[in-house]
C-alpha positions in Angstrom: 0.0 0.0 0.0 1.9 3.3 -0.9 1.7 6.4 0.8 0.1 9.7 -0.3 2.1 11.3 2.3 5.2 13.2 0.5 7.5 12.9 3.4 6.6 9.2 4.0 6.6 8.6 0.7 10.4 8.7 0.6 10.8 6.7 3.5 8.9 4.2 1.3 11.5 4.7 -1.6 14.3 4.0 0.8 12.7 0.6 2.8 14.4 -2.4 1.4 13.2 -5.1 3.6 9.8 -5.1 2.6 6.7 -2.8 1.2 5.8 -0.1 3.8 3.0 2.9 4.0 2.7 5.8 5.6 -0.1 8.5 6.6 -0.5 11.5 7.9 -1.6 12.9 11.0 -1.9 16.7 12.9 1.8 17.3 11.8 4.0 15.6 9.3 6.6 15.1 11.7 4.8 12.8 13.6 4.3 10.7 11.3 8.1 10.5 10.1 9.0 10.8 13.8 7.4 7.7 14.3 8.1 5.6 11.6 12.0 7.1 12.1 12.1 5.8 15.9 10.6 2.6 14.6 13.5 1.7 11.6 16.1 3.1 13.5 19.4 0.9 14.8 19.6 0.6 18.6 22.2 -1.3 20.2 21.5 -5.3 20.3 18.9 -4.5 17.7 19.4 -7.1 14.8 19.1 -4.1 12.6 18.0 -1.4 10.8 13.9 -1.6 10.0 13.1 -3.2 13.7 12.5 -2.2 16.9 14.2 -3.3 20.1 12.4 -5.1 22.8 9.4 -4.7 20.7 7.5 -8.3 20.7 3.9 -6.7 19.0 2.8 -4.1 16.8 0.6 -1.2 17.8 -2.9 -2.0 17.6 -6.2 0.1 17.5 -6.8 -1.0 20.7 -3.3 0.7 21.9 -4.4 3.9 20.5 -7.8 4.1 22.4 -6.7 3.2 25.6 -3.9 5.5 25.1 -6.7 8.3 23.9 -8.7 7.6 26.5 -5.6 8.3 29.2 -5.0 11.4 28.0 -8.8 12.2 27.7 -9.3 11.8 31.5 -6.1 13.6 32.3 -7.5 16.5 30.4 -10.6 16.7 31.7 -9.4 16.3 35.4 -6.9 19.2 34.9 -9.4 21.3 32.8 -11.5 21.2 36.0 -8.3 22.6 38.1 -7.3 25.1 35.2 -11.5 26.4 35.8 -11.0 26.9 39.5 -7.3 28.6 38.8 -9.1 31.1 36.7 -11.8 32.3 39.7 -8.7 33.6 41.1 -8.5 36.9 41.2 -5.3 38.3 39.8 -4.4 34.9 38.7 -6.9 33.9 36.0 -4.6 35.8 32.8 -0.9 34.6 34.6 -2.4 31.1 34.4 -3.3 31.0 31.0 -0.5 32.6 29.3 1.8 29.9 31.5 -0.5 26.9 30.0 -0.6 28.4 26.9 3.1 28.5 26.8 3.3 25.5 28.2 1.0 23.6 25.8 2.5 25.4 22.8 6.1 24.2 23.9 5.5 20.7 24.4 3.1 20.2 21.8 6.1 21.0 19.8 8.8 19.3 21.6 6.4 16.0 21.4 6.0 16.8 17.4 9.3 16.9 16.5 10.5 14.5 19.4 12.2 10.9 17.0 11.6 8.4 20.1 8.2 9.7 21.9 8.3 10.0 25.3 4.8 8.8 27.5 5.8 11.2 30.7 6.0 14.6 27.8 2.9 13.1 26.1 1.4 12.7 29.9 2.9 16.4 30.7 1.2 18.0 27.5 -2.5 16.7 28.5 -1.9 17.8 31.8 -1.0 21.0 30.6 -3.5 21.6 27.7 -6.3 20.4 30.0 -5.2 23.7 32.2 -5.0 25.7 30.0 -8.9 24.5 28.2 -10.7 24.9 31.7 -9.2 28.2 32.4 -10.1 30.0 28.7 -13.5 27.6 29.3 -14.1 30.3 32.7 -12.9 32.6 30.5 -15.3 32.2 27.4 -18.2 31.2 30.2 -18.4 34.6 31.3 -18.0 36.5 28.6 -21.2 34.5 27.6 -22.6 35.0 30.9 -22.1 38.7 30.4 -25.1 38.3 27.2 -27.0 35.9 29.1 -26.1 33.0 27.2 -25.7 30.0 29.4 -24.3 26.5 29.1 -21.8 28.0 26.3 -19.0 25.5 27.8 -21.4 22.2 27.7 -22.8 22.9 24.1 -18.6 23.4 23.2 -18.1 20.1 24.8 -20.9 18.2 23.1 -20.4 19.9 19.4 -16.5 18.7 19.7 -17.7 15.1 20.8 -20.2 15.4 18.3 -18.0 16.4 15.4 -15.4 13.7 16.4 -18.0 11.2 15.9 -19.2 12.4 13.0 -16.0 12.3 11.5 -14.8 9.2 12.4 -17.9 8.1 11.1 -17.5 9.9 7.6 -13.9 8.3 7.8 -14.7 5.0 8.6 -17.3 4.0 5.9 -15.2 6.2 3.4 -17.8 8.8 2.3 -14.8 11.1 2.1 -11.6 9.5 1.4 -8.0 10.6 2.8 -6.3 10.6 -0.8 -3.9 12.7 -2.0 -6.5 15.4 -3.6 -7.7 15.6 0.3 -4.2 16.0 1.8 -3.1 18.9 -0.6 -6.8 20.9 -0.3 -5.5 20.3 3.8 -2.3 22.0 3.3 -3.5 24.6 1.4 -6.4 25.5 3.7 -4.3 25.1 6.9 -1.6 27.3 5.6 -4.1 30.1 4.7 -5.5 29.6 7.9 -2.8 30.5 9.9 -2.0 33.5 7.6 -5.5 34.6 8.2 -5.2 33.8 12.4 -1.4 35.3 12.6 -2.7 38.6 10.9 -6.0 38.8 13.0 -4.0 38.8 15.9 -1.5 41.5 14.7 -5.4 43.4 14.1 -6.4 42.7 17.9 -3.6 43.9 19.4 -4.7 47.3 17.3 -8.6 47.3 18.3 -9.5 45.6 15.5 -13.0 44.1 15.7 -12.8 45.1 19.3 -9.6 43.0 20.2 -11.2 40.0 18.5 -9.0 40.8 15.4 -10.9 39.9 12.4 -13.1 37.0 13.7 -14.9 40.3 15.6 -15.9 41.6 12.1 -19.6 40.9 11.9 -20.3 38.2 9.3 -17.5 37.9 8.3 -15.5 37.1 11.5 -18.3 34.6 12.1 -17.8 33.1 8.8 -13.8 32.6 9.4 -14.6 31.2 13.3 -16.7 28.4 11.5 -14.1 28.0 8.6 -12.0 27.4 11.6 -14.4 24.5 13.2 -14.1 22.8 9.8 -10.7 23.1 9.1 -9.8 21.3 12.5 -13.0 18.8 12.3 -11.4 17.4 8.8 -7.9 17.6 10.5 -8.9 14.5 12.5 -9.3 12.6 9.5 -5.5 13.1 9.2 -5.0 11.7 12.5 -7.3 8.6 11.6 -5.2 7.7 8.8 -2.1 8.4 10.6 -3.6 5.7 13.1 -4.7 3.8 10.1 -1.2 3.5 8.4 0.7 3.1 11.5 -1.1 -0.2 12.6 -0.9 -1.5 9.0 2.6 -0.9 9.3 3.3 -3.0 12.3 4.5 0.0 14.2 5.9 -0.5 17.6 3.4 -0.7 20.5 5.1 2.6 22.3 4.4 4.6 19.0 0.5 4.2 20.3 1.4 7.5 22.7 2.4 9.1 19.3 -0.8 8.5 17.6 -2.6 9.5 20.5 -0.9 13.0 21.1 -1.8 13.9 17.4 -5.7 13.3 18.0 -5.4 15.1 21.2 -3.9 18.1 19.5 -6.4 18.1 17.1 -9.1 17.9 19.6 -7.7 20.1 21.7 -7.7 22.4 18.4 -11.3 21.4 17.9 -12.8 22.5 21.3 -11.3 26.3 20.7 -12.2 26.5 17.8 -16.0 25.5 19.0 -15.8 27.9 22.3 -14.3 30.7 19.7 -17.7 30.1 17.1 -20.1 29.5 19.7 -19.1 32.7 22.0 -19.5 35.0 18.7 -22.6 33.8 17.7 -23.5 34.3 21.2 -22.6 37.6 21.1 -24.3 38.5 18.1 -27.6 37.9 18.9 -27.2 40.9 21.5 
């Protein structure tokens, strides 16, 4: 089975022991990070192409339990991010540390060769922070327009929209081909052009220091391009999971696969609170 993925795809060229595939997931670099750490020589290995110590592959089942770990860890330390944020005077210092935080590991585990479990472990702990203190943060902004249960109806549409995705995946109504990946790319890139230069805008007043997404229609329009763009990301991440089991990955690679659908949900739920709160706020 060949890759679509242009940086697996050379791995592919170079495997000489036997036919391999590739996918992607959030980031590119997981996926060659992983498949990397897997061919890679380690001392009393029998050579290059297996893993050490490694008796089975990854399976799906690896992946969920993984998943499901760093699900509970989020939501346990979203709940102590919430109460950090009723703090007075401590709310903003808490989330610019987990947003630092978050955005430092996420990257240190992306471009990581041999994963690490405890940094994987360390980034949901941190994320989940940093999601229940902007979820206090979004909550009363809502509030403030007396619109309630913002934070629940976030929660649900992200649960929602990961199921409706996986289901989409799973009996192939859309397909993860190479025509998807490069519409992906291009979308994402744009993206954050768009996000990077709405945030130059808020620092200047612009849509009342929500940058372009406080434009009217418009900024409601690019909140929800932002809910789709990270929605479809997951099916990236499914056929990173996809292409790693089919190619007898390692079982430790399963923390790999699982930090790049947490990203994505992670991702997912802002981009939800972000839609949600605007529309919320337009109806004043």
């Amino acid at each position: 089975m060949q890759t679509s993925n242009p940086i697996l795809s050379r791995i592919d060229r170079e495997a000489t022991a036997r036919q391999q595939a590739g996918g992607a997931g959030f980031a590119y670099d997981e996926g060659r990070s992983a498949v990397a750490s897997a061919q890679a020589p380690q001392p009393g290995a029998a050579g290059a192409g297996q893993a050490p110590g490694v008796s089975t592959p990854v399976t799906f089942a690896d992946v969920m339990a993984k998943s499901g770990l760093l699900f509970v860890v989020v939501v346990l330390t979203s709940l102590v991010g919430w109460q950090l944020a009723n703090i007075e005077g401590l709310g903003t210092i808490v989330v610019f540390a987990a947003m630092f935080a978050t955005l430092g590991l996420g990257l240190f585990n992306a471009f990581r060769r041999v994963v690490s479990p405890p940094l994987v472990l360390a980034y949901a702990v941190v994320s989940g922070v940093l999601l229940g203190s902007i979820s206090n943060w979004y909550n009363t902004l809502a509030l403030s327009v007396n619109y309630e249960g913002l934070v629940l109806q976030a929660v649900l549409a992200t649960m929602t929209t990961f199921g409706v995705m996986l289901l989409l995946y799973g009996t192939g109504i859309v397909k993860v081909n190479n025509r998807f990946m490069k519409v992906m790319i291009g979308a994402m890139a744009a993206y954050f052009v768009i996000a990077m230069a709405s945030f130059v805008g808020a620092m200047f007043g612009v849509g009342g220091g929500w940058g372009f997404y406080g434009v009217g229609t418009l900024g409601l329009l690019l909140a929800l391009g932002g809910v789709l763009l990270a929605a479809f990301s997951l099916m990236l991440d499914f056929e990173a999971i996809k292409q790693g089991i089919a190619m007898g990955l390692p079982e430790r690679e399963s923390w790999r696969l699982s930090f790049g659908l947490l990203v994505t949900l992670v991702w997912l739920y802002l981009e939800m609170l972000r839609f949600l709160t605007l529309l919320a706020m337009g109806r004043e």
